[in-house]
C-alpha positions, 0 to 999 in steps of 0.5 A: 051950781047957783046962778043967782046970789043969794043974800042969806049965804052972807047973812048966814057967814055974818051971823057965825063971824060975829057969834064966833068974835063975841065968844072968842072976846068974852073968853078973853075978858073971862081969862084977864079978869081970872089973872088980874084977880089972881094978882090981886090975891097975891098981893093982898097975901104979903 
């Protein structure tokens, strides 16, 4: 057990929180574009 708080520990946690959001946003925006894509072709079809 530590005594001293180290700031790397947050630096770590705020590195992995904003690394984990960034690929969680980026796969959002990846699936909404495949679906308005695919909405797009089906209406180019009627």
């Amino acid at each position: 057990m530590r005594e001293a708080l180290n700031q790397w520990d947050y630096v770590i946690a705020a590195y992995v929180v904003g690394i984990g959001a960034l690929i969680a946003v980026t796969i959002w925006a990846w699936q909404s574009m495949r679906r308005a894509e695919r909405r797009r072709d089906e209406v180019k079809r009627r």
